[in-house]
N, C-alpha and C positions, 0 to 999 in steps of 0.2 A: 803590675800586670793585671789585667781584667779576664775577669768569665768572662764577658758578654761578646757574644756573637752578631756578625752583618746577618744579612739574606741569603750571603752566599756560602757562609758559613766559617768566613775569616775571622779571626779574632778582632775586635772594637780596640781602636788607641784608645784611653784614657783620656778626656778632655783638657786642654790645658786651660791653667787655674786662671783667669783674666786681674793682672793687679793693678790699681787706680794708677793712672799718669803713666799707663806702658804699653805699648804697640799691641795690639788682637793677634795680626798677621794677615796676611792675602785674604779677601773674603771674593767667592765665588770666581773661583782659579784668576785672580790677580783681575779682574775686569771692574772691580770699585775700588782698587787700591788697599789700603791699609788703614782702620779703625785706630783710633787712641781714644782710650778711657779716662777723660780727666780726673786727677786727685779734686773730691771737692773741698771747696774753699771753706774759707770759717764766716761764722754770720758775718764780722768782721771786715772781711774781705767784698765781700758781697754789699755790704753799704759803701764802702770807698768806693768800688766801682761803681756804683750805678748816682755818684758825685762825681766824679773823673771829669773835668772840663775837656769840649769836646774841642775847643775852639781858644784862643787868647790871643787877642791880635790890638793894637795901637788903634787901626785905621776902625776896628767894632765897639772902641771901650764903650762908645754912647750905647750899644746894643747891649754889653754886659752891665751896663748900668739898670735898663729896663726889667730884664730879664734875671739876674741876679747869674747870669753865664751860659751857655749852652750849654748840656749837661749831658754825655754817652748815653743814651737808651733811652734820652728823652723823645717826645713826640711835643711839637709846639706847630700851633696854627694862625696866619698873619690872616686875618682876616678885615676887610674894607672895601670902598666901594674901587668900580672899576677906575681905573687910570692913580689909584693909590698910592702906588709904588711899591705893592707887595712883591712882584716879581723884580723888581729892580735890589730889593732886600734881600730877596733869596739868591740873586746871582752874584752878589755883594759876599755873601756868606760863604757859598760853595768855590770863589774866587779866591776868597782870606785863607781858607783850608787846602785848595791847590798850591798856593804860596810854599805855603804849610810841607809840602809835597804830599797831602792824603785827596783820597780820590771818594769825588763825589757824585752822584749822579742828579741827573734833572729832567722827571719824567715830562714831557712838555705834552700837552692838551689842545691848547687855542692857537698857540701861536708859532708858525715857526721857525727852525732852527737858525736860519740866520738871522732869525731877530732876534737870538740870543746869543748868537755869535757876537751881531754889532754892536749889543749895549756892552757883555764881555771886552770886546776891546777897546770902545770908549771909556769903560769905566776902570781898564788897567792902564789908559794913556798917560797917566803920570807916574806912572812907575817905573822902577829900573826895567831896563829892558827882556834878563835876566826871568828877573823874577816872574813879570809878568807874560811870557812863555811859560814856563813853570805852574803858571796857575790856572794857563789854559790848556795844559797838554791834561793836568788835572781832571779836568771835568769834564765828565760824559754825559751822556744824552739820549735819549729815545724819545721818539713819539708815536709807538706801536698799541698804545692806550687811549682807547675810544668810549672806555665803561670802566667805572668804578670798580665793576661787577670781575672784569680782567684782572686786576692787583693782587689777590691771593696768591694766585697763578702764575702770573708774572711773578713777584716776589720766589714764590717756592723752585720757579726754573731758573730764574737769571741773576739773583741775588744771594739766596740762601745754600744754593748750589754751589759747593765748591770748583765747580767745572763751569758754572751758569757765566752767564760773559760782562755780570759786575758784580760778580764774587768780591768782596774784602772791601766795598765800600764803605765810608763811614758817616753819610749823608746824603739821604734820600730828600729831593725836593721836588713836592708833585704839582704842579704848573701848568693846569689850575682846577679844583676840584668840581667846579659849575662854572656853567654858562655856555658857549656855544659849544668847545670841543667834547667834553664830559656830561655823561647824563647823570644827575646827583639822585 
């Protein structure tokens, strides 16, 4: 029981005690859901993860060969000149991980959507039919980014946001950071 008094001069509940890895409860009468407090992890834990391959696939070995793997919380930038094949690389990628069943997104710039639909389905045309469904219900897409300058922004409403609407992706590929669609 507590002394301490409201405004109005009801007695004050007692705070409940918050313990790591265990529900808050309702925050601001049920309108953001429910708060969990993670147990933190040990140094331990925290270098395995941030090694966690992001990716393993037969059809990428030549990409984990360069690369030494795609790695959870990595950031990696294909950079060359135009007609390269950077974006053909990156729809390769977020293809192998729709397989995968993990959903990726692919912020598009210059070019659009159905030119990445088309090379998408060109580039799953040998595959089970199965699968490659699979790799395309996968992966998402916008091209609501016109500036650089947008992406904090974007990221903190539609990605980081558990309610944002590509919450729980696990590969961001942004297509393309210069040139006509994007101001760098």
């Amino acid at each position: 029981m507590t002394n301490s008094r409201n405004q109005d001069g009801n007695p004050t509940p007692a705070p409940t005690p918050i313990t790591a890895g265990k529900s808050i409860g309702p925050l601001a009468a049920g309108l953001i859901g429910t708060a969990v407090v993670p147990a933190r992890p040990s140094l331990m834990a925290i270098g395995a993860e941030a090694h966690e391959p992001l990716l393993r696939s037969e059809r990428l070995a030549w990409l984990d060969e360069i690369t030494a793997g795609l790695m959870a919380g990595g950031t990696y930038l294909l950079a060359g000149s135009p007609g390269g094949g950077k974006s053909r690389v990156g729809t390769q990628i977020v293809l192998e991980l729709g397989a995968a069943a993990t959903r990726s997104l692919v912020i598009l710039t210059e070019e659009p959507p159905q030119r990445l639909y088309s090379r998408a389905l060109a580039m799953t045309g040998g595959w089970p039919r199965g699968e490659a469904e699979q790799a395309m219900r996968h992966v998402e897409w916008t091209d609501e980014i016109v500036d650089l300058e947008q992406l904090p922004a974007f990221f903190t409403r539609e990605v980081l946001n558990p309610r944002g609407r590509f919450a729980g992706v696990k590969l961001i590929v942004v297509d393309s950071v210069q040139g006509d669609g994007v101001a760098a």
